[in-house]
N, C-alpha and C positions, 0 to 999 in steps of 0.2 A: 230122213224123209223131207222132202220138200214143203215150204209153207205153200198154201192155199186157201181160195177165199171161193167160198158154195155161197152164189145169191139165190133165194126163192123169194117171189112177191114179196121185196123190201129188204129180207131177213139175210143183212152180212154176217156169216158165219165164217170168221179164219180160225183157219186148221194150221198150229205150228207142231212140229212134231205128231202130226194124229192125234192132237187134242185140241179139240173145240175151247175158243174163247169168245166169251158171252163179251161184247162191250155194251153197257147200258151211259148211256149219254141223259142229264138230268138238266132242263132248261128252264126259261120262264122269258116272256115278252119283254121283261125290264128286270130291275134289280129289286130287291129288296122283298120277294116273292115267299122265300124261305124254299127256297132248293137248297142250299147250301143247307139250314137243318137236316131237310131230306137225307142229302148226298150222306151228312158224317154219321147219320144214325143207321143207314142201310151198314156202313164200316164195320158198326157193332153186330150186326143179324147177319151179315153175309159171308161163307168162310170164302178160301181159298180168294181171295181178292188183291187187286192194286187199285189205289186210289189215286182220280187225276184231278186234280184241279186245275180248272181253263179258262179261267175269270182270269186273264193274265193281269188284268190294267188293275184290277183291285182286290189278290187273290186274299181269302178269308176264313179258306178248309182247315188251314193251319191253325188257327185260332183255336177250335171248338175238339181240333184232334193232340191231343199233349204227344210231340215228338221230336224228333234227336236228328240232326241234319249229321247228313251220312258223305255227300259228294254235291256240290258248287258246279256248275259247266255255263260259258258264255256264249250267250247269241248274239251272234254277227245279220243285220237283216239289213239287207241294199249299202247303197255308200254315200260317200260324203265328199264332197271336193274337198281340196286341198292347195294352196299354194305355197309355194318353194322362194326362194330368194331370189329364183331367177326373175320375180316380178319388174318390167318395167315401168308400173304404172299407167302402162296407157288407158287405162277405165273402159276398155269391150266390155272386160266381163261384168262390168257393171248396167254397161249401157245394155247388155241381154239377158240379163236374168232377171228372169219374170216371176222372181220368191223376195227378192229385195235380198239376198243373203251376202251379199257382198259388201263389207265395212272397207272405206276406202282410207288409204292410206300409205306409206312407201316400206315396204311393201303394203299390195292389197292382203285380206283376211276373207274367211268365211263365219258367216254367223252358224254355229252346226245347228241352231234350233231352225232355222229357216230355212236353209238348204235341204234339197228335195232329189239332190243326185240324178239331175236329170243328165247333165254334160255340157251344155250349153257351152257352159264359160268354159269346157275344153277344149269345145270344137272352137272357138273362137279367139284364143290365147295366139298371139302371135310370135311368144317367147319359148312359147310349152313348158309354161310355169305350171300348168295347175293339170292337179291328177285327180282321179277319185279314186277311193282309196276306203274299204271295208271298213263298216261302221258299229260298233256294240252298241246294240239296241235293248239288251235286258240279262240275266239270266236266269235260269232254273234248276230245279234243285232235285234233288233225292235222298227224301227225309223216311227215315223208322215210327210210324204210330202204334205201339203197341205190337210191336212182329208184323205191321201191316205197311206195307212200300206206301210212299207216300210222295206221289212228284205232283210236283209245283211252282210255279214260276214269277219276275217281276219285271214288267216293260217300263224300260227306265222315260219318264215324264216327258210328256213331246215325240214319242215314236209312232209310227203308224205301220210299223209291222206286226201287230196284235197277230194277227191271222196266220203269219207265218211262227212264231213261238206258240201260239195253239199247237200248231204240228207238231213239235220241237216234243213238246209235253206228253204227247200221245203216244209220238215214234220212241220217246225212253220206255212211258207208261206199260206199250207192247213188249218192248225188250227184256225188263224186267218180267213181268209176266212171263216171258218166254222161259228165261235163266230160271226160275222158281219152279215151275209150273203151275202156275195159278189160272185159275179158269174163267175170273171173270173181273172186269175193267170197269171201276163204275167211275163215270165224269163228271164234275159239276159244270156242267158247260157255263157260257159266257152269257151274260142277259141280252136281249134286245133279238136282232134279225140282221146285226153286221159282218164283218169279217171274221171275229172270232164265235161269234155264235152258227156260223154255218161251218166252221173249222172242228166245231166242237161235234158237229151233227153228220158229218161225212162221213160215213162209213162204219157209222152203231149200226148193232143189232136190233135195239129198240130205245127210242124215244121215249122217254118220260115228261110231258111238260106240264108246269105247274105253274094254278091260275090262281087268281085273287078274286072273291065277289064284290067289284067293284066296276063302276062305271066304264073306268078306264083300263079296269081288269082284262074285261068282254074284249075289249078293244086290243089289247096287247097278246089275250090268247089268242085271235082270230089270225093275227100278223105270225105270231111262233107255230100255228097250224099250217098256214101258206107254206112257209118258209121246209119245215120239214117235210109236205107233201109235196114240194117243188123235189125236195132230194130222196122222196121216194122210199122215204125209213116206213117202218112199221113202227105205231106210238098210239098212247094210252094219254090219260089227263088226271090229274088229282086236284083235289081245290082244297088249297090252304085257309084256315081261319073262317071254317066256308060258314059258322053257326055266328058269326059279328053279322052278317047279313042274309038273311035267308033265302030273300028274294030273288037276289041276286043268285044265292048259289043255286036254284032253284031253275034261274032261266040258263045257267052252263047246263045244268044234265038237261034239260030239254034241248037246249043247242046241239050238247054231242047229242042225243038220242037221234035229232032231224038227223043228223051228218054223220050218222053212222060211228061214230069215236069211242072207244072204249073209256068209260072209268071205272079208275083203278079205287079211287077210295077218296074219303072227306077227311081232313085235318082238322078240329076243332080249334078254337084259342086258346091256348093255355099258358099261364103264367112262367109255369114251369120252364118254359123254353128260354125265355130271359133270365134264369138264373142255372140254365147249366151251360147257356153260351158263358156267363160270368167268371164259372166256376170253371171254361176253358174242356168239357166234356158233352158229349149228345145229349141229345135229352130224353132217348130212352135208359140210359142209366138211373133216369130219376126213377124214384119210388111215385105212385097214384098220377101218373104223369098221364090225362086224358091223350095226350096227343102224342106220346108216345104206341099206345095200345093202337090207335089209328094206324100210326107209322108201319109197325109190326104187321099188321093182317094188308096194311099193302104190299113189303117186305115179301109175305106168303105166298102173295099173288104173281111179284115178279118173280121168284122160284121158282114157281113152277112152269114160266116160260122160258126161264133160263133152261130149264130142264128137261123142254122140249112140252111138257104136258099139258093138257088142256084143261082153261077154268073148268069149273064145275057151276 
């Protein structure tokens, strides 16, 4: 049977094999929000799942999920010039390139952190010394957490194809899923509203993003609200650590309330979280874990959209 993809108001539902995969994508305006809590404790409450991690520049799922690296694969993202022996030294490609990447000398060189594979110094080489020539830019991975797929990925320092190994991450993430049949994809996507954070958002079923009650909280939910109502997902909000300030967390539900936004639920602070990141495990594993019990009855709530039903 053919794969397919059924959109209603927002709701990407691919059908591989006549089975429905739920991808739930998990964001936040910036870093440091505790999605990535989220993300690995939903791992423990959710069956039939693969786990993506799409925070490529700083991924960190791996950390808190203890797992066993299964398959290595490298990403190739744009290119890089190159020069050959044939160099005459004439200095064009210096005189034209507008990155400074060219170290002069007999032969000339390419700097690879500075070069930006435009071609410049190809088109203007009068020797046809210099080629561009496929660049590794990172790779990623396909780890076991516990019988749970687990891809993840590392953009090696200086790249700026983040957005294209997002993909990279998803399209294994899919595949697996496919080969198992596993029904549902949860992602930590990438923070902020850039290339890998809309990479990470393209094409969920739903949205989860997660706010902080703080100043510049407000200000970072309001930007990952934009950003995923530009791509037209269906999404919900939870507010992390939301009882460190009340007030704050107090003017987000009046916020979504004006704007119509569903919340899913509040996360309290609790200490517990920094000692089962330590211990390398979620932090619903803990025992009296306030913010675990939180996590869970949000867990409940995305089930039952996964599952097609309606809150109650």
């Amino acid at each position: 049977m053919e794969d397919t993809v059924q959109t209603t108001g927002g709701k990407d539902r691919l059908f591989i094999g006549g089975v429905m995969m739920f991808q739930l994508a998990i964001v936040s305006g910036k870093g440091g929000t505790g999605k990535t809590t989220l993300a690995g404790s939903l791992s423990s409450l959710f069956d039939s799942i693969v786990m993506a991690d799409c925070d490529v520049d700083a991924p960190n799922l791996h950390l808190i999920l203890e797992n066993k690296l299964i398959e290595k694969f490298e990403y190739y993202g744009g290119k890089k010039a190159d020069i050959s022996d044939q160099c005459i030294s004439c200095g064009l490609c210096e005189k034209f390139c507008r990155f400074d990447a060219i170290i002069r000398g007999g032969p000339y060189s390419i700097d690879p952190y500075a070069c930006e594979g435009c071609g410049m110094c190809v088109a203007v080489c009068p020797a046809d010394a210099i080629s561009l020539k496929d660049n590794k830019s990172g790779d990623y991975f396909l780890s076991q957490s516990n019988e749970i797929p687990l891809v993840h990925a590392l953009l090696t320092p200086g790249e700026e194809t983040s957005g294209g190994l997002v993909a990279e991450v998803r399209k294994l993430a899919i595949n697996v899923a496919e080969r198992e049949k596993r029904e549902v994809i949860v992602i930590d996507g990438a923070p902020g509203i850039g290339c890998p954070a809309t990479s990470s958002i393209t094409g969920a079923t739903y949205v989860l993003a997660v706010a902080e009650p703080t100043v510049s909280g407000n200000h970072d939910l309001a930007r990952i609200v934009e950003t995923i109502k530009h791509f037209k997902r269906d999404f919900g909000i939870v507010i992390n650590k939301w009882d460190l300030n009340t007030s704050k967390s107090a003017f987000i539900e009046s916020w979504c309330g004006a704007n119509g936004i569903e919340l899913l639920g509040k996360i309290p602070f609790d200490e517990q979280v920094e000692k089962a990141t330590i211990m390398g495990k979620p932090v619903v594993a803990m025992e009296d874990s306030t913010a675990a019990q939180a996590i869970k009855r949000i867990a409940l709530r995305l089930k039952r959209k996964i599952s097609g039903g309606v809150e109650e």
